[in-house]
N, C-alpha and C positions, 0 to 999 in steps of 0.2 A: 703805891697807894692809888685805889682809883679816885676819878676826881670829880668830883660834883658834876652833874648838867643844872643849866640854871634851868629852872619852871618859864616857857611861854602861855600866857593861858589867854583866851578869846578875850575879844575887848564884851562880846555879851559872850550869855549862855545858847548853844545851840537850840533853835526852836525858839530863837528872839532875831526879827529882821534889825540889821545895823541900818535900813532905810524908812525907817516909821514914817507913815503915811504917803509912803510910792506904793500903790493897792495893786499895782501890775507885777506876776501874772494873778487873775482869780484863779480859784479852783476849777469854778467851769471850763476856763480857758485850754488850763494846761490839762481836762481831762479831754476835751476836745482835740488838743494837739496829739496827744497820746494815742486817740482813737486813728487819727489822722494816720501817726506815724506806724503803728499797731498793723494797720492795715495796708501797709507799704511794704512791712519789714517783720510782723510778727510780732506779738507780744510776746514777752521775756517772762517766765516764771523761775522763780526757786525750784531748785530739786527739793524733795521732800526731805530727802539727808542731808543737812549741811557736810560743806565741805570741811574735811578735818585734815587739813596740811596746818601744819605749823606756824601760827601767828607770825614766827620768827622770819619764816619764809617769806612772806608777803612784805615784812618790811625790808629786808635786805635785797628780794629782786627790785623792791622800788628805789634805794639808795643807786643799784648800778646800773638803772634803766634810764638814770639823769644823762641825760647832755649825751647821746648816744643812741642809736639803733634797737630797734627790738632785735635781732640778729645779735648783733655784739651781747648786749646786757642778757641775752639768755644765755647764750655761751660763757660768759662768763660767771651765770649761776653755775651753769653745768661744773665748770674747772672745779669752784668753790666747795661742793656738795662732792665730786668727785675725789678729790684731794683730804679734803676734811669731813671725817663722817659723822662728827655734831658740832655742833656752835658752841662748844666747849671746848673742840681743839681748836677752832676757830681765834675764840677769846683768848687762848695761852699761846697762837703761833706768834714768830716772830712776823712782824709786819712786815718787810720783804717777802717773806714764802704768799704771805694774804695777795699783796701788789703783785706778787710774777704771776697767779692765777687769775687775775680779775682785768689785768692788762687790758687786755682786747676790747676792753668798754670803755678805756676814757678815764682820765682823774683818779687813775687808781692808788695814791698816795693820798689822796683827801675823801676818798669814798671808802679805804681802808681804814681810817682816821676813825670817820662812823662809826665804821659797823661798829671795830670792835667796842669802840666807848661805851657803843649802847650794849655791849656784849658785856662788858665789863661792869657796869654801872646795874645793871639786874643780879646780876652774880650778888655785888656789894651789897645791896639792897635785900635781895629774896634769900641769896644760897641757893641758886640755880638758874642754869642761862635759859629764862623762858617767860614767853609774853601770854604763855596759856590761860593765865588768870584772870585774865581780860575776857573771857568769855564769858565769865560771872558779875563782870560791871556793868555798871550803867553806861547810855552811848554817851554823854558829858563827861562821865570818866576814864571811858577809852581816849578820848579826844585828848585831854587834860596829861593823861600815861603817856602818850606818844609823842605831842606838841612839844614838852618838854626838852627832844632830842633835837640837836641839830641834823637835818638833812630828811626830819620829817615835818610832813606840815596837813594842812585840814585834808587834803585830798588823798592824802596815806591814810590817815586815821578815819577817813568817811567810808573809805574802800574795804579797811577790817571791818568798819562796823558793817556796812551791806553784807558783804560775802563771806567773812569768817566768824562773828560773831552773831548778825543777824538782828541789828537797830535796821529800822530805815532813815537811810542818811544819805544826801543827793549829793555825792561825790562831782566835781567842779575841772575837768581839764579843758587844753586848750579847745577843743571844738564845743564844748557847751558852754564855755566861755564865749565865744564867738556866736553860739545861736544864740544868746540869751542876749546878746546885743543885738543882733539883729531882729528878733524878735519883739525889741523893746519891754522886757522884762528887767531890766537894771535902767537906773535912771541916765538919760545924756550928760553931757558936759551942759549942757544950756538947764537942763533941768534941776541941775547938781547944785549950779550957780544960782539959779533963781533960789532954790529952799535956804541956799546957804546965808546967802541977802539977807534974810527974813528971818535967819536964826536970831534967837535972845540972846543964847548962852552957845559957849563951847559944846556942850553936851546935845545941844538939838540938832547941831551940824552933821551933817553926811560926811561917811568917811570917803577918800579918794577912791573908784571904781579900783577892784583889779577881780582876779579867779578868787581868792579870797573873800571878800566881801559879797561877790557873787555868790559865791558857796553859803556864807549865812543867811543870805536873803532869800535865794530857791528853796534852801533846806526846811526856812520857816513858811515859806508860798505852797512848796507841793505836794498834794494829797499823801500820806505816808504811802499809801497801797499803790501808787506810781512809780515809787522815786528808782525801785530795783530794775523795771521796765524801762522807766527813761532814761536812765542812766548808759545803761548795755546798750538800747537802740540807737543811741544820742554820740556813742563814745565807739561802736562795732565799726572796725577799718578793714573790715571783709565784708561782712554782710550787713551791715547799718546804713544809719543816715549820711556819715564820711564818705561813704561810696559815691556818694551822688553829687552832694553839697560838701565841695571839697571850700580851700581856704580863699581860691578865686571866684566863689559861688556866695551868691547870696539869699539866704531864706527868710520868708515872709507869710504873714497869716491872715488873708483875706476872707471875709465871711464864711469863717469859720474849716476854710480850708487849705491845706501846705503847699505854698508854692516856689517853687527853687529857678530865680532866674525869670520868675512872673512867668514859667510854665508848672501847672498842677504836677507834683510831686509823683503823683500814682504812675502820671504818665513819664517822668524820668525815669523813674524806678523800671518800670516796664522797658524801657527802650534801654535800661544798662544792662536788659538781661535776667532781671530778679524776678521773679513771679510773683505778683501781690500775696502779701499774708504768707512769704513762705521764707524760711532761716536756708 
């Protein structure tokens, strides 16, 4: 018998900041950065087609892309897809055959666990191993579909809704996590403590910083018609802002312009080799 997942669901609803009344970033601001980074790196558009790979797909390369190498975690899509030609043989193999193809990524006895649950648990639920449906929801209820499982979380379910369903939703990893503090777009620990001081109630308190709470605060802060641009420019480890502004690197936004290391950005970018405004 398959077995329940319990429901995680947002402490708010998506396009509600968990930081009311931290007004950083404005809109102006983050279209400004954008422009900034737009003309470092290129602005990112949608294809006119969405992509249509398999919902399924995007969640399972993300469960074995944890704790491990893009190298390994592709490879180890590859074995999986190789080996099993739907997420239906997937769902009925025996778990050893899942773990000897997914080895090479790490955890593969607890990222086997995953998948198939969540392989299993759609089966129980629909009568069919498939998150296609989600194409038809709303982005709160793709969020609310996927939160659910273990081993996904906002930045799974932000990344279906950008790129395979097509909400705009400001997907949160570790480097926009990292610019967004340096940027001063989430509040400090000093700033956390001060509102916290001054709370009435439980409820008006700030929740503790992390990629999470970041991710509902951006999501609610940026322009929707940004977020698929900032996202890619912000998160690209070939040809993005990671190129430059790596984790020993610090960025900052002085009247109105990006600078990494307190030298103007346009000019890193250029001297790593990039051509302004070019992928």
């Amino acid at each position: 018998m398959t077995r329940k997942t319990t429901v995680r669901t947002s402490r708010k609803p998506t396009g509600a900041t968990c930081y009311p009344d931290f007004v950083s970033p404005a809109a102006a601001e983050v279209t400004a950065v954008h422009k900034a980074l737009a003309a470092a790196f290129g602005e990112r558009r949608p294809t006119k087609t969405r992509s249509r790979r398999e919902i399924l797909d995007t969640v399972v390369g993300t469960i074995l892309s944890q704790n491990t190498t893009n190298t390994n975690s592709h490879r180890a899509f590859s074995n999986l897809k190789n080996r099993f030609k739907t997420w239906d043989a997937v769902r009925t193999a025996k778990p050893s055959l899942v773990e000897g193809e997914i080895r090479c990524g790490g955890l593969a006895p607890k990222k086997t666990k995953c998948i198939q649950d969540i392989l299993k648990t759609l089966y129980s639920e629909r009568g069919e191993t498939s998150l296609e449906h989600l194409r038809n929801e709303s982005k709160d209820t793709v969020h609310e579909q996927l939160e659910r499982f273990s081993g996904i979380g906002k930045k799974t379910a932000a990344i279906i809704n950008l790129f395979d369903v097509g909400h705009p939703d400001m997907a949160v990893d570790t480097h926009v996590f990292r610019y967004a503090i340096q940027l001063g777009w989430v509040p400090t620990a000093k700033q956390h403590e001060q509102h916290n001081a001054k709370a009435k109630s439980k409820d008006e308190k700030w929740p503790v910083l992390s990629r999470d709470t970041t991710y509902q605060h951006l999501d609610a802060m940026f322009p929707d018609r940004l977020k698929y641009s900032m996202h890619l420019i912000m998160t690209d480890t070939e040809r993005g802002l990671p190129t430059v502004c790596t984790a020993r690197d610090t960025l900052s936004l002085k009247n109105g312009k990006l600078f990494v290391n307190d030298k103007p950005l346009l000019e890193v970018a250029r001297d790593s080799g990039l051509k302004p405004g070019k992928r």
